[in-house]
Structures are given as C-alpha cells and as structure tokens.
Short mmCIF file of the C-alpha atoms (twelve columns), coordinates in Angstrom:
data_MODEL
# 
_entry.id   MODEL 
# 
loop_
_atom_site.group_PDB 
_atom_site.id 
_atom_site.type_symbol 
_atom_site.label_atom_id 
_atom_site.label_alt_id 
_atom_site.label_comp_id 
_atom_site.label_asym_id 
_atom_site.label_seq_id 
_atom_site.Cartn_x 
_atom_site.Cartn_y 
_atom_site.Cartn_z 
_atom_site.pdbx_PDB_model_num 
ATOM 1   C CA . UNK A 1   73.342  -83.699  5.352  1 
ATOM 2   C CA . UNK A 2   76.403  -84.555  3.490  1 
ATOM 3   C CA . UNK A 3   78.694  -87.193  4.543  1 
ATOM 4   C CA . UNK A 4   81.660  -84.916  4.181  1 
ATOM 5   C CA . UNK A 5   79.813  -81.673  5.579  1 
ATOM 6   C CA . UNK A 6   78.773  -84.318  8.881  1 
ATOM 7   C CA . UNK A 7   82.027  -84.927  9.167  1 
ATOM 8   C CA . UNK A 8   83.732  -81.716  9.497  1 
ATOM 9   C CA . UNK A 9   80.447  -81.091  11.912 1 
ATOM 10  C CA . UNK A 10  81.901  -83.614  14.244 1 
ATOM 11  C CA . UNK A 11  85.499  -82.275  13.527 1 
ATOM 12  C CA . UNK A 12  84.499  -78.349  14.231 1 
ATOM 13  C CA . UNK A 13  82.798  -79.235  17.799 1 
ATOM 14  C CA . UNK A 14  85.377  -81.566  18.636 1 
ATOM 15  C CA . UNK A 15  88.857  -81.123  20.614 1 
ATOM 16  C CA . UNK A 16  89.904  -84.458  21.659 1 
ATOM 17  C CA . UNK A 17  90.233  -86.407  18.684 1 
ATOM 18  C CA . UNK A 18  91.385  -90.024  18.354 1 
ATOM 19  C CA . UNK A 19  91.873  -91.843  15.006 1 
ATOM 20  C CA . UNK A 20  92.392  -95.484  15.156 1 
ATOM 21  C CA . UNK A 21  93.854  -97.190  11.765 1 
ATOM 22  C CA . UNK A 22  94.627  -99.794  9.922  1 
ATOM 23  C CA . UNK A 23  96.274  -101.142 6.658  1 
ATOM 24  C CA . UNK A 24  93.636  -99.062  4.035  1 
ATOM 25  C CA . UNK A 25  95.466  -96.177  5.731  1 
ATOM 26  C CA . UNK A 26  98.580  -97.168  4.238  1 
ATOM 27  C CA . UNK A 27  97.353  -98.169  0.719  1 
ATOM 28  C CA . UNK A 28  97.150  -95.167  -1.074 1 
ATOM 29  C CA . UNK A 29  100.814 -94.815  -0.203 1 
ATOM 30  C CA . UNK A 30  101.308 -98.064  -2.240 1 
ATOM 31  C CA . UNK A 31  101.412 -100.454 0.667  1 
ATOM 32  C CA . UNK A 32  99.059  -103.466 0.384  1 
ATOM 33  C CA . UNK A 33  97.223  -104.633 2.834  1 
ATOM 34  C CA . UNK A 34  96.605  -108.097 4.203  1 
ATOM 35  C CA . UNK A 35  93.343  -109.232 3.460  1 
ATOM 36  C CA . UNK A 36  91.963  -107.420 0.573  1 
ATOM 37  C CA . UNK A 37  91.983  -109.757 -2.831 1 
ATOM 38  C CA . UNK A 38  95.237  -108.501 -3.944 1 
ATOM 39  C CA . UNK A 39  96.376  -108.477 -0.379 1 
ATOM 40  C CA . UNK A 40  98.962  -110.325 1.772  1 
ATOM 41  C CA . UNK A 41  97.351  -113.081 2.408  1 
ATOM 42  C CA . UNK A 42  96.073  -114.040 -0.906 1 
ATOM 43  C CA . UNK A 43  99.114  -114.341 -2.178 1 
ATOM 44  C CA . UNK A 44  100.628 -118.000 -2.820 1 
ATOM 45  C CA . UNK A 45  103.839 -119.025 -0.839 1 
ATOM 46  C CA . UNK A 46  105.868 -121.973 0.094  1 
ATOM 47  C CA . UNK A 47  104.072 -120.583 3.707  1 
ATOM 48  C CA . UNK A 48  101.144 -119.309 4.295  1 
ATOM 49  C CA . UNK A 49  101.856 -115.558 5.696  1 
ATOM 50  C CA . UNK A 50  99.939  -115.792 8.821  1 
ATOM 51  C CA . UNK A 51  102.954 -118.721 9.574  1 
ATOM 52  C CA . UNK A 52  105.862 -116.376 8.465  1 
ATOM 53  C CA . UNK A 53  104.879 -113.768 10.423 1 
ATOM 54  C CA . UNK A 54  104.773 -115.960 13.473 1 
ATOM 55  C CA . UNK A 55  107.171 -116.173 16.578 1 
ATOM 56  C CA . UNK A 56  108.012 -119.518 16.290 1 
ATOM 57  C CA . UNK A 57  108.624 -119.117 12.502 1 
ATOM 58  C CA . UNK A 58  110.858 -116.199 12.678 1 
ATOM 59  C CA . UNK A 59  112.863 -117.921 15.662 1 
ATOM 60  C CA . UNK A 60  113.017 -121.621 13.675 1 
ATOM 61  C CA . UNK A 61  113.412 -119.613 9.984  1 
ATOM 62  C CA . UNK A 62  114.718 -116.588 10.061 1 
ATOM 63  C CA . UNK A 63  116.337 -116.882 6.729  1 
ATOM 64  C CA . UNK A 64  113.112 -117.492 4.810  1 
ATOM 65  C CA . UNK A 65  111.162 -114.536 7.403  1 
ATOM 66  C CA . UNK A 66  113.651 -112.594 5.722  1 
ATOM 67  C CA . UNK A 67  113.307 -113.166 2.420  1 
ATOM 68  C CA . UNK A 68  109.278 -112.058 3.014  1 
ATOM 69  C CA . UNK A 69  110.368 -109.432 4.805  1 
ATOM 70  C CA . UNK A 70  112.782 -108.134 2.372  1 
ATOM 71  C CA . UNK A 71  109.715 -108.992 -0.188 1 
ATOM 72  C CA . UNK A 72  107.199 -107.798 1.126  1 
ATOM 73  C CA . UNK A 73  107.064 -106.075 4.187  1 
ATOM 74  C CA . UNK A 74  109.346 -103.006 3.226  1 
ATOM 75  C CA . UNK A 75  108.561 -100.181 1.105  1 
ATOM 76  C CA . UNK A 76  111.783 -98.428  0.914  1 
ATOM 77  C CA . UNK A 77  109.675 -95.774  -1.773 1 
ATOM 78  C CA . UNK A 78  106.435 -95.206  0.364  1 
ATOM 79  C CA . UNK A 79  105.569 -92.002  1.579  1 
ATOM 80  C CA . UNK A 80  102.778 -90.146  3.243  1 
ATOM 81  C CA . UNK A 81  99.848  -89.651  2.095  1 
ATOM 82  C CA . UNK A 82  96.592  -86.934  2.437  1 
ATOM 83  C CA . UNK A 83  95.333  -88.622  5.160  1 
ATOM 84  C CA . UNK A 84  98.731  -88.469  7.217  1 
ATOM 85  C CA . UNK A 85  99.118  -85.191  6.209  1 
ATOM 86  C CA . UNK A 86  95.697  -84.452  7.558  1 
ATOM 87  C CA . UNK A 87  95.857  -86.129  11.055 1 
ATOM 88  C CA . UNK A 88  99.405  -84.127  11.298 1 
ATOM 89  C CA . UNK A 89  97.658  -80.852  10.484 1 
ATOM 90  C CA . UNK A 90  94.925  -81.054  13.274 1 
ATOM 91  C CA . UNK A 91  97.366  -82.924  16.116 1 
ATOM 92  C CA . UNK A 92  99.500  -79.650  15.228 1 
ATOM 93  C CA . UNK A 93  95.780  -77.316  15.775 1 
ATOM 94  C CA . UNK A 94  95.604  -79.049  19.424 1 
ATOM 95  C CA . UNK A 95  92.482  -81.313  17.783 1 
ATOM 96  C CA . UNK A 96  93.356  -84.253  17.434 1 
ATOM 97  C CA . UNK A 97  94.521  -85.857  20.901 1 
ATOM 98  C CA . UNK A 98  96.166  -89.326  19.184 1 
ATOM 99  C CA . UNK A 99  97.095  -91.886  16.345 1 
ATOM 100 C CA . UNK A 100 96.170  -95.406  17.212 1 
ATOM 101 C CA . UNK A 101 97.275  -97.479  14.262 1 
ATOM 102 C CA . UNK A 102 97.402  -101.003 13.508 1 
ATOM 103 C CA . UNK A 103 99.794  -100.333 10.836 1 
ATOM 104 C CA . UNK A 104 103.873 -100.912 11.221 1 
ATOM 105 C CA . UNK A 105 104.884 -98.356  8.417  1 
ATOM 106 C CA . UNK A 106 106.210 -95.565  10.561 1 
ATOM 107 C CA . UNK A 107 104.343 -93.183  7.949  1 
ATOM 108 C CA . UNK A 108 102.344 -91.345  10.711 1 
ATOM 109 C CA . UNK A 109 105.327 -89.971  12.223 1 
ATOM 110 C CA . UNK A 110 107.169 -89.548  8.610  1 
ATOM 111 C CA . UNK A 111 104.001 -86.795  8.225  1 
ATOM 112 C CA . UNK A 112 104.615 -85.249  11.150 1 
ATOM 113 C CA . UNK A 113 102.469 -86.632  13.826 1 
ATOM 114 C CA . UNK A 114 104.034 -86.829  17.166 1 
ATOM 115 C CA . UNK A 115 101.871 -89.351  19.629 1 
ATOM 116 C CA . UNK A 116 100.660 -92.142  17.884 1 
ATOM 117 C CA . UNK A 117 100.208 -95.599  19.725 1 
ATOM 118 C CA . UNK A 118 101.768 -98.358  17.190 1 
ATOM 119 C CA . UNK A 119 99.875  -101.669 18.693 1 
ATOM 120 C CA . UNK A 120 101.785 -104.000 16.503 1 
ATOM 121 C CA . UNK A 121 105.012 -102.051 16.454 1 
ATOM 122 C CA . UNK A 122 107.051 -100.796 13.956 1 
ATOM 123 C CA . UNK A 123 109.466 -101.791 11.194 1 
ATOM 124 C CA . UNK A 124 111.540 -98.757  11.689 1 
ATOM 125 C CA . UNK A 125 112.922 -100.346 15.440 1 
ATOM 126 C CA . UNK A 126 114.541 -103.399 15.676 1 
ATOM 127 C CA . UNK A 127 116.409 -105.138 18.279 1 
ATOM 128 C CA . UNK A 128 119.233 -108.285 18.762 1 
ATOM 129 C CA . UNK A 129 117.537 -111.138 20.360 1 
ATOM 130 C CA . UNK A 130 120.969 -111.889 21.994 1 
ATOM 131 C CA . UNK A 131 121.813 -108.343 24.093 1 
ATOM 132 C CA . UNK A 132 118.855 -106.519 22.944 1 
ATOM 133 C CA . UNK A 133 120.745 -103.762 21.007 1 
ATOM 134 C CA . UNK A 134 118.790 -101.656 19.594 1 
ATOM 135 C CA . UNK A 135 118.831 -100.469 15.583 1 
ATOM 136 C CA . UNK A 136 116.818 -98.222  13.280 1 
ATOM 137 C CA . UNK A 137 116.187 -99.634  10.475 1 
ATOM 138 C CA . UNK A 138 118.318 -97.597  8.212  1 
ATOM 139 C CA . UNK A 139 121.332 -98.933  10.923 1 
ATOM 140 C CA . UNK A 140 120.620 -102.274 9.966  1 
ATOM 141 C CA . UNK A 141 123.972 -104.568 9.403  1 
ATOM 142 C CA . UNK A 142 124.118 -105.960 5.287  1 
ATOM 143 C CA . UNK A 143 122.912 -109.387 5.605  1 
ATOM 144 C CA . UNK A 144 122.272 -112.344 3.270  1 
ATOM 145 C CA . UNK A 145 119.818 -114.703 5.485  1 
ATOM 146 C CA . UNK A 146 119.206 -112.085 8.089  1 
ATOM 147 C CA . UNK A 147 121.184 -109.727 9.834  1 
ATOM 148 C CA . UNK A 148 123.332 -110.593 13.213 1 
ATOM 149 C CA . UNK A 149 124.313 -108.319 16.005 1 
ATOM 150 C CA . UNK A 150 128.128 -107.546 17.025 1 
ATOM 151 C CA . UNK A 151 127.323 -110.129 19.641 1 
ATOM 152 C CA . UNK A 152 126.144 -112.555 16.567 1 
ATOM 153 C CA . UNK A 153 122.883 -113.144 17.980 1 
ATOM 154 C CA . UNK A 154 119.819 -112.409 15.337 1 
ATOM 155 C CA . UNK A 155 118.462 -108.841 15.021 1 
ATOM 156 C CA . UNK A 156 114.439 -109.042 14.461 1 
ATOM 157 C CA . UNK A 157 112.166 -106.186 13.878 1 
ATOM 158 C CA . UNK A 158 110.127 -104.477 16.965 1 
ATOM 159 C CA . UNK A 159 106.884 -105.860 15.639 1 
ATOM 160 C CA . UNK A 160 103.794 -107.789 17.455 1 
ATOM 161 C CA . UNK A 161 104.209 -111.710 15.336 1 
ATOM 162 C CA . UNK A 162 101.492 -113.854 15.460 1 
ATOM 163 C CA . UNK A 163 101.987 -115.713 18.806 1 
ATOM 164 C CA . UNK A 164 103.113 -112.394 20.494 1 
ATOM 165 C CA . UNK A 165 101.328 -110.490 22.964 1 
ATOM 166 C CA . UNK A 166 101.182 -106.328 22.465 1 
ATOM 167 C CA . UNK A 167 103.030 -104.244 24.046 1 
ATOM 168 C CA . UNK A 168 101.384 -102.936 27.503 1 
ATOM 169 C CA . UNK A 169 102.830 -99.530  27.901 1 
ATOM 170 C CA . UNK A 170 101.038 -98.982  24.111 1 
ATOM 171 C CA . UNK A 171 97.711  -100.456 25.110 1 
ATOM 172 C CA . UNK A 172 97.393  -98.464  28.300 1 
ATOM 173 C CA . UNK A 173 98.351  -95.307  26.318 1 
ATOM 174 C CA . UNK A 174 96.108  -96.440  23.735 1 
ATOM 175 C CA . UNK A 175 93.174  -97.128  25.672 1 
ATOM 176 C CA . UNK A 176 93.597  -93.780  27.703 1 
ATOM 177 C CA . UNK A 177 93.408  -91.749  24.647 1 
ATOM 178 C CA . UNK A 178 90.167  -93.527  23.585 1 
ATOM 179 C CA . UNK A 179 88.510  -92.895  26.404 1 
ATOM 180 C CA . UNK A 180 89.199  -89.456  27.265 1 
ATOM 181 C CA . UNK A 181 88.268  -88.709  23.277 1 
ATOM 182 C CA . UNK A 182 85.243  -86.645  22.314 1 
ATOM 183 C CA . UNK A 183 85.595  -87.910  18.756 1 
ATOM 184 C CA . UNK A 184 86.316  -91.547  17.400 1 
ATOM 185 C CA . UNK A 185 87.574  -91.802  13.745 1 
ATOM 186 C CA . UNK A 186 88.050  -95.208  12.947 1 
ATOM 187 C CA . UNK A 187 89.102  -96.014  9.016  1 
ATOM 188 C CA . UNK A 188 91.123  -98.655  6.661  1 
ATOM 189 C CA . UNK A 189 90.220  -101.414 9.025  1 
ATOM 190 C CA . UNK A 190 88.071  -104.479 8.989  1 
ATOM 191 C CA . UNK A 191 87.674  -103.871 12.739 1 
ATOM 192 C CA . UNK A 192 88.366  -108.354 12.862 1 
ATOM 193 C CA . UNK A 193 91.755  -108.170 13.970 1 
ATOM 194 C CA . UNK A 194 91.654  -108.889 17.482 1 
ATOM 195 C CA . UNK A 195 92.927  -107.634 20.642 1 
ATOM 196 C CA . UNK A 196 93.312  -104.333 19.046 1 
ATOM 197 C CA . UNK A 197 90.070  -103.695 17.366 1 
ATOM 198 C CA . UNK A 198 88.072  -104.405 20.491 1 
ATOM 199 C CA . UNK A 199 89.964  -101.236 21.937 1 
ATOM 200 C CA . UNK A 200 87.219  -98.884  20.465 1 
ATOM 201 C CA . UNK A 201 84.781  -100.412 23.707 1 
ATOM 202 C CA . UNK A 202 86.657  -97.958  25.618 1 
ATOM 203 C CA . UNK A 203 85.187  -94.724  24.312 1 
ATOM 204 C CA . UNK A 204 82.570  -92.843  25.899 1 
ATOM 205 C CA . UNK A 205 82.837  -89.653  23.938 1 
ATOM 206 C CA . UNK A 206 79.849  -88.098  22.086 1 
ATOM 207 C CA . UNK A 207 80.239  -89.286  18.173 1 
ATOM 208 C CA . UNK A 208 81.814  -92.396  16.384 1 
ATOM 209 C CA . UNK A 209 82.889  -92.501  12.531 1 
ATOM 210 C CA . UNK A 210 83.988  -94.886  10.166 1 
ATOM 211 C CA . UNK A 211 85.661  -94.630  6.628  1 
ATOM 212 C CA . UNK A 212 86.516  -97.482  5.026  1 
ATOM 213 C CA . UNK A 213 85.982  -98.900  1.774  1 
ATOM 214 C CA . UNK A 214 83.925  -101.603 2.130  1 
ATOM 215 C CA . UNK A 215 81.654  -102.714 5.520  1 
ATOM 216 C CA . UNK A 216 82.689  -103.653 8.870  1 
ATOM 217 C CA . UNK A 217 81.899  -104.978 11.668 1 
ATOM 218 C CA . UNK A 218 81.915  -101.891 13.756 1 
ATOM 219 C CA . UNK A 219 79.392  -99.768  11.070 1 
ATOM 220 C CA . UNK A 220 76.613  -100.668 13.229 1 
ATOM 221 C CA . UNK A 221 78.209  -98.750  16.373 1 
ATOM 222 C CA . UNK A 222 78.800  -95.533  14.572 1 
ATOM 223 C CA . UNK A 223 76.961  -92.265  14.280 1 
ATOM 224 C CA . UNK A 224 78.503  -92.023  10.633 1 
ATOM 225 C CA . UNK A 225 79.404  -94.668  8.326  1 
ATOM 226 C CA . UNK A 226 81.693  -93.515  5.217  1 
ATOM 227 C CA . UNK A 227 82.386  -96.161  2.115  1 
ATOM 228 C CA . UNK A 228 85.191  -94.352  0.649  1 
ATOM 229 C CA . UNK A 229 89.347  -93.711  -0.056 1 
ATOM 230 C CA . UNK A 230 90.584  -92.509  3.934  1 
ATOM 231 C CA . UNK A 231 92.731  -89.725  1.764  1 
ATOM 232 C CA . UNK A 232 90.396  -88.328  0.072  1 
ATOM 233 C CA . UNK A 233 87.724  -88.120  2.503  1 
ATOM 234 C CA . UNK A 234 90.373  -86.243  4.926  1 
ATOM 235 C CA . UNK A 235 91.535  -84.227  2.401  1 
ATOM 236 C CA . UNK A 236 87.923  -82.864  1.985  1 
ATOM 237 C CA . UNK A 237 88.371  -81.384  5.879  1 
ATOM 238 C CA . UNK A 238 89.310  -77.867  6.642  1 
ATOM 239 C CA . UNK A 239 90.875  -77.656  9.701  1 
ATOM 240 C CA . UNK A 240 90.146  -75.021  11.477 1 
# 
C-alpha cells in the first residue's frame, strides 16, 4: 500500500490523535533547525550554542544571549505552514486529541490549534526574573543588551535552557495525551533530544508513525516509517 494511502488508513480509523514535533516542523516556515548541516549548531560563534542557550549563560551574559536571540532565535516573518494548518483542521474535526512539540515558535497556535503541550516553552511568554511579571513578546520593553522590567530586574524568555528542568504541569499533560492516544504521529525530530523524546514510551495505542526526512532512532518502533517534507505529507490527508 501507499505510504500516503497507509496513512490516511491510520487517520480514518483513528479518533484520538497525538502528534509529537520537533524543529523539521518548523522549517518549511523558514525556521532552521539545530542540528541539520545548515543548522544551529553548525554554525561558528564566539560560543558554542548549546552554551548560549544555557542557564548559567543567560544569567552570567545576558547581553551576548541577546544578541543570539535577537539573531537567531526570532523569526519576526515566519508563519504557518501545511502541516499546522493540517493538525488545526483535524483538532477542529474532534481527531486529533493534542500537539506535543519540541519546538518554541508559537506557530501551532498561530494556525489555530488550541491544546498543544510546548515541552521547552515558548518565545512568545516571557517573564522578569526580579517580580516575575509577565510579557508577551510583542510587550517586550526596547532594549539594547536585553530588556529590564519596571522593577529593573532582567526579563528572559519562558523557555526550557540547557541546565533547566521542563515544566511539570506540561509533561503530565503531555504524557496523558500520549497515552490515552489511539494514533502516534511523530515527525521533524531526531527523536535524541532527551527527556522529551523518551515521552513516546508512554503510548499504548494501536499504530505509531514517523515522517521525517532522514532516519531516527525511533523508525524501528513504528508501524510506518515516512522519509519525507512533514507539509507535504499532511497536506496529502483528507480529513474527514
């Protein structure tokens, strides 16, 4: 049978739906990723990325986290693309039960899907470190190291750093919607960022699926392995 024609198989007899995603998600909206060869962390800087986006570097240098993050991290012109659109379109037809992503975009919502687990947080919520305060991104004070509360304490974004545990209230909700799904989509991840890829253990529903473009380390756990663009495999899919 046809990949695509499998897929909407598992899609048609399905009603609990959970897609779990990562950055190749993301990149067709013109949002690297980290570890492809163009990605974030083969680029050259003073530090290496994995330092910059760490706790202690944001609390010791904020002024040069914010220059990366200025740089890099934000995407002022990326939008949504088919495979947002998609997952939208069947939460909406009372398929798809949740959006676990790895990704800190905010571009699941920006489509139109309503519960979506962000394990590493998002870029779009940010919060003083000082009175905890809390600003939307667009809110943000102008800054020209990195922007300070009305109490004058730093404002950082609400995302997971390297050295940071995630969130538990989004792992429990997370781990709940895995398990009670009848259908696992995983795609644009390597499935080697750990704690969150080892969240897929926790279903026990009848089919598994990957799309990504290149192998992981999860193809060997699912029904149906897709090597492909996440858009425009899910654009293929009739909802219905």
């Amino acid at each position: 049978m046809d990949q695509i024609k499998k897929l909407q198989k598992y899609i048609d007899e399905s009603s609990h739906i959970v897609f779990f995603g990562g950055a190749g998600v993301s990149t067709e909206s013109g949002i690297p990723d980290f570890r492809s060869v163009d990605g974030l962390y083969n680029m050259k800087y003073e530090y290496p990325p994995e330092t910059i986006l760490s706790h202690s570097f944001l609390y010791s240098k904020p002024k040069e986290f914010y220059r990366f993050y200025n740089d890099k991290l934000i995407y002022p012109d990326a939008r949504p693309n088919a495979a947002h659109y998609k997952l939208a379109e069947l939460e909406k037809a009372g398929k798809l039960l949740a959006v676990v992503t790895q990704n800190i975009d905010g571009l699941h919502q920006a489509a139109g899907s309503r519960t979506v687990f962000e394990l590493h947080g998002t870029l779009e919520d940010n919060y003083c470190i000082g009175c905890y305060k809390r600003y939307k991104r667009a809110d943000l004070p102008q800054f020209e190291d990195f922007p300070r509360c009305s109490c004058g304490k730093m404002i950082r974004p609400d995302v997971v750093m390297y050295g940071e545990g995630l969130d538990d209230d989004v792992v429990d909700g997370a781990v709940d919607a895995i398990a009670r799904a009848d259908l696992l989509i995983i795609a644009g991840t390597s499935m080697s960022v750990y704690p969150a890829a080892g969240l897929v253990q926790y279903f026990r529903g009848k089919h598994m699926v990957i799309i990504n473009k290149s192998s992981t380390a999860a193809d060997s756990m699912c029904d149906l392995v897709i090597n492909g663009s996440v858009g425009r495999v899910l654009s293929a899919i009739e909802v219905r």
